[in-house]
C-alpha positions as CSV (number, residue, x, y, z in Angstrom):
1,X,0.0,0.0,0.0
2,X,3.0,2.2,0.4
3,X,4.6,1.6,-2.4
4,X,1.2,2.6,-4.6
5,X,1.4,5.6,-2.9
6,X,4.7,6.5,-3.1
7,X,3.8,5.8,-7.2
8,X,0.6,7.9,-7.1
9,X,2.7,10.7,-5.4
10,X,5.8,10.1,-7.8
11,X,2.9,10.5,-11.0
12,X,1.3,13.5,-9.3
13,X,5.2,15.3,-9.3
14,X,5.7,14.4,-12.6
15,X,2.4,15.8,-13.7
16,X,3.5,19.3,-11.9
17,X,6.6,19.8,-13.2
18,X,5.1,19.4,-16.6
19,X,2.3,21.6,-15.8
20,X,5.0,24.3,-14.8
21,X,7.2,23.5,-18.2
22,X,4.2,24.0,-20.1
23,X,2.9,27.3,-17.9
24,X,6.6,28.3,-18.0
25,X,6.6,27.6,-22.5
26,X,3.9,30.0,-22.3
27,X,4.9,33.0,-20.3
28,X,8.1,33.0,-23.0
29,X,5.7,33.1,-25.9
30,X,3.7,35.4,-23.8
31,X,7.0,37.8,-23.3
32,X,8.1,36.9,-27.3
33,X,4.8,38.4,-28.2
34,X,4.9,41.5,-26.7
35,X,8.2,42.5,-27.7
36,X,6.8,41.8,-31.2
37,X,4.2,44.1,-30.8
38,X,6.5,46.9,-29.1
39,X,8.8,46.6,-31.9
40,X,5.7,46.8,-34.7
41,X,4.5,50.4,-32.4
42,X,7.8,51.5,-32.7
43,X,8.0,51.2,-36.5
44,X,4.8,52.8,-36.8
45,X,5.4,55.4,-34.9
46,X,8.7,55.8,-36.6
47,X,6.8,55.9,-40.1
48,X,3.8,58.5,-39.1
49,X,6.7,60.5,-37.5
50,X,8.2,60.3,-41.2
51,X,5.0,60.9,-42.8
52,X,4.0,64.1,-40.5
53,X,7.6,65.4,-41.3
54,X,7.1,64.8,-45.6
55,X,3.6,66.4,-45.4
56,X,5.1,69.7,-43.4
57,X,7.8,69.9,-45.8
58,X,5.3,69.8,-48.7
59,X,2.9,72.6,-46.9
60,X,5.8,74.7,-46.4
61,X,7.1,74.3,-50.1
62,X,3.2,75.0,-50.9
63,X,3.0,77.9,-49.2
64,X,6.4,79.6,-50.6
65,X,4.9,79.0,-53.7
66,X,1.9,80.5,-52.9
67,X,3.6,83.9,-51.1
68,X,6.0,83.8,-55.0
69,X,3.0,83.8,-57.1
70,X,1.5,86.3,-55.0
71,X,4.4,88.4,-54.8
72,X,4.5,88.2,-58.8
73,X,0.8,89.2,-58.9
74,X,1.1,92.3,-57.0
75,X,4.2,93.0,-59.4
76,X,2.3,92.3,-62.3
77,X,-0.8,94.5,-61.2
78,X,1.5,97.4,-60.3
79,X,3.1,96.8,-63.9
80,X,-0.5,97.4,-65.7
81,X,-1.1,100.4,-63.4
82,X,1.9,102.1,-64.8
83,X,0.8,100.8,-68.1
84,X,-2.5,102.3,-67.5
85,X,-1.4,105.1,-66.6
86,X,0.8,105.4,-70.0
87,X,-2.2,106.5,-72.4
88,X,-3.9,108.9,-69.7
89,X,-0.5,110.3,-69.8
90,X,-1.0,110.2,-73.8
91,X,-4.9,111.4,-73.7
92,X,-3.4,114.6,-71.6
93,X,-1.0,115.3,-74.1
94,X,-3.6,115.2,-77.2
95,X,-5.8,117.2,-75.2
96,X,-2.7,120.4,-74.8
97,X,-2.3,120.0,-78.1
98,X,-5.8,119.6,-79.3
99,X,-6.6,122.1,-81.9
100,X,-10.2,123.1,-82.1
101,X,-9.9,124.0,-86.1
102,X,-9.3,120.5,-86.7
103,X,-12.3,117.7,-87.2
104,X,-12.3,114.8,-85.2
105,X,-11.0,111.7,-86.6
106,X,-13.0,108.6,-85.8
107,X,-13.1,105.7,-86.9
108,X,-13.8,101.4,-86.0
109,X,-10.4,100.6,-85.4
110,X,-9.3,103.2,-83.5
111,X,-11.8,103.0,-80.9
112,X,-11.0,99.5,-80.3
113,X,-7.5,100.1,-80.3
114,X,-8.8,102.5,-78.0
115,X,-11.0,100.5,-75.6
116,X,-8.4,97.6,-75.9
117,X,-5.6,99.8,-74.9
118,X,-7.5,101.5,-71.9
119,X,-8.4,98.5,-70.6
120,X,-7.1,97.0,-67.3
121,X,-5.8,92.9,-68.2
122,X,-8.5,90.6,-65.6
123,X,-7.7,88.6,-62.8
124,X,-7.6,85.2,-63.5
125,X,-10.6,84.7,-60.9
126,X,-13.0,87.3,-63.4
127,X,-11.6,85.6,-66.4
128,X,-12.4,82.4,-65.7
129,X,-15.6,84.1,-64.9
130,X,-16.6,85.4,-67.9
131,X,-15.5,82.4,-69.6
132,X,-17.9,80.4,-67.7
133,X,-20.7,82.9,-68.3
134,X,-19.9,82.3,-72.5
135,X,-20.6,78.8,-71.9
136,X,-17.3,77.3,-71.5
137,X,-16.3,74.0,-69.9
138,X,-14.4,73.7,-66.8
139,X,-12.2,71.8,-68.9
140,X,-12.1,74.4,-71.7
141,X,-11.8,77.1,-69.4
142,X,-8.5,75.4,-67.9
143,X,-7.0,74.7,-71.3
144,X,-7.3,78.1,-72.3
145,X,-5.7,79.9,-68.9
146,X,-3.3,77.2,-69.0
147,X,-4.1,76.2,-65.3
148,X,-5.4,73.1,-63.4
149,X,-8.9,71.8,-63.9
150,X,-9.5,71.7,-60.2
151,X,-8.2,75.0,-59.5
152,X,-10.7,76.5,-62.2
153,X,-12.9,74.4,-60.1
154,X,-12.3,75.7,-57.0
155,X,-12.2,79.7,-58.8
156,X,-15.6,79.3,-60.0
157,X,-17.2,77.5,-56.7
158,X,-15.8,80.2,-54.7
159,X,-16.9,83.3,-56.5
């Protein structure tokens, strides 16, 4: 009777220590596991980093070219002022020298040359505009400014 249960207890410390071996296999694939999953967070957090840093560089690149073109708008507006100013300074002069003997000359061409002349060049905002009121595509209206489709878009939708 003894010796059955020094056999039952010999079985039942058998049956523990592979019962801790096997509780011991799986707290090292528990620990394996979770330095996986540290390492995969770290590489995505890595990689977003990377990402937030690309998109701010392109923002900033977008706005420089944003402040340039604006910067060469207010030059070119300031450049048709002073051309604008050109044929008032012109009209003045015919009108000190105007000589009341004389007849007017008038004619088509002149007048349009005239009105052409005279007239201040439109933003691209009011002449995409007016292209749109003649009937024009978006598409069309892009070809001819030579600009993007979506930015005649976005001209148009915000008017």
């Amino acid at each position: 009777m003894t010796g059955t249960l020094i056999f039952i207890l010999f079985l039942m410390n058998i049956l523990l220590a592979l019962a801790l071996l096997l509780l011991y296999l799986r707290q090292n694939k528990l620990l394996e596991i979770e330095k996986r999953q540290k390492l995969v967070l770290d590489e995505s957090e890595q990689l977003m980093a990377t990402l937030l840093e690309e998109i701010k560089e392109e923002n900033e690149k977008l706005l420089s070219r944003m402040n340039d073109r604006r910067e060469k708008e207010k030059t070119e507006n300031a450049m048709v002022e002073e051309k604008s100013l050109l044929p008032m300074e012109d009209e003045l002069k015919d009108l000190q020298s105007f000589d009341p003997k004389k007849p007017p000359v008038t004619s088509q061409t002149n007048e349009s040359n005239e009105s052409d002349e005279g007239a201040v060049p439109l933003s691209l905002r009011e002449q995409a505009k007016v292209l749109a009121e003649q009937g024009m595509t978006v598409t069309e209206i892009a070809r001819k400014l030579n600009k993007g489709k979506t930015e005649i878009e976005l001209l148009l939708k915000f008017q």
